[in-house]
N, C-alpha and C positions, 0 to 999 in steps of 0.2 A: 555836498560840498567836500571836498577835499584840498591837501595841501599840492602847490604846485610842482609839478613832474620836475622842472628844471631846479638842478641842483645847487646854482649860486643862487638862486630868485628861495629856494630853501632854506640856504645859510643864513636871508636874512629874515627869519622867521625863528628866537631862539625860544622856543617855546618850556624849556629847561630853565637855559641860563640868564632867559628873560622875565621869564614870570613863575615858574614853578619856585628857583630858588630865592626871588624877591618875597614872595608869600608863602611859606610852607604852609606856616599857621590856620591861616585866615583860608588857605586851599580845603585844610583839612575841617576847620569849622563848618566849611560851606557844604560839604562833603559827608559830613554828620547832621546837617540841618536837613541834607535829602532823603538820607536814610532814617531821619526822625519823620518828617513830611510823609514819604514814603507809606510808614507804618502806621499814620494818623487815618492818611486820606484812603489807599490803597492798603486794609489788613489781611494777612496772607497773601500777597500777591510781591512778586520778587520786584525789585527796586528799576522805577521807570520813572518818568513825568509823562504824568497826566496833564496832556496841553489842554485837555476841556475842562480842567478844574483847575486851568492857572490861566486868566487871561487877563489882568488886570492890573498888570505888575508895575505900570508906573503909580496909580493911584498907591498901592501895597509899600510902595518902595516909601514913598510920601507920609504915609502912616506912621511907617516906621522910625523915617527920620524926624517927623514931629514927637515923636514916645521919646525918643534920644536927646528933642532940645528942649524937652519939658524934665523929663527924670535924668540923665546925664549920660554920659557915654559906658556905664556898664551896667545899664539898664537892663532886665532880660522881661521878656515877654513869658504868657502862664506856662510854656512847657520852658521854661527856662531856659529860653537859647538869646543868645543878646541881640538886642531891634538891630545892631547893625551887621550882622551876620543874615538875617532876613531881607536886609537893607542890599547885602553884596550880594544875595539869591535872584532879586528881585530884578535887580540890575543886569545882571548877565544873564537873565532872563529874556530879559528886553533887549540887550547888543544879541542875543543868540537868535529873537525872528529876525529881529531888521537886517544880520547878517546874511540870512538864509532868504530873508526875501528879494533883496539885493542880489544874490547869486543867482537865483531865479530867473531875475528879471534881465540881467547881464550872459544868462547861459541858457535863455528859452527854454527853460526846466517849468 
């Protein structure tokens, strides 16, 4: 998948001014959650996702967000990273196949 060649159908894609500077925080959370994950799942090995040891991410996502309506919203799980930082992983886990299977299925890949 990539972004699209034409350059106004680009403009409206502000991937900066859209989402990076709405969320620095929660970018960089999620971001530190991989690189913790990373080191949990995969020790010594440089920072990837492992799709055969991630495939369940709606039920995980559900998990999480039940840890958060029982304990409260800065709740953190045993390696201390907050269920809803797990919660944003989980999530664009899940828009990241369906976007790519989508593409797939729309560009006979």
């Amino acid at each position: 998948m990539s972004l699209p060649a034409n350059a106004k159908i680009r403009k409206g894609i502000p991937i900066y001014s859209g989402f990076v500077k709405y969320f620095p925080l929660a970018i960089a959370a999620v971001a530190e959650l991989s690189y913790i994950g990373n080191s949990q799942h995969n020790p010594g090995e440089s920072l990837h996702w492992d799709r055969s040891k991630s495939t369940d991410e709606l039920d995980a996502q559900m998990r999480h967000l039940v840890d958060v309506a029982i304990e409260g919203e800065n709740a953190t799980d045993t390696d201390n990273v907050l269920h809803l930082t797990k919660n944003a992983w989980r999530a664009l886990a899940k828009l990241q196949k369906v976007l790519e299977a989508q593409h797939e299925v729309e560009h006979g890949v």
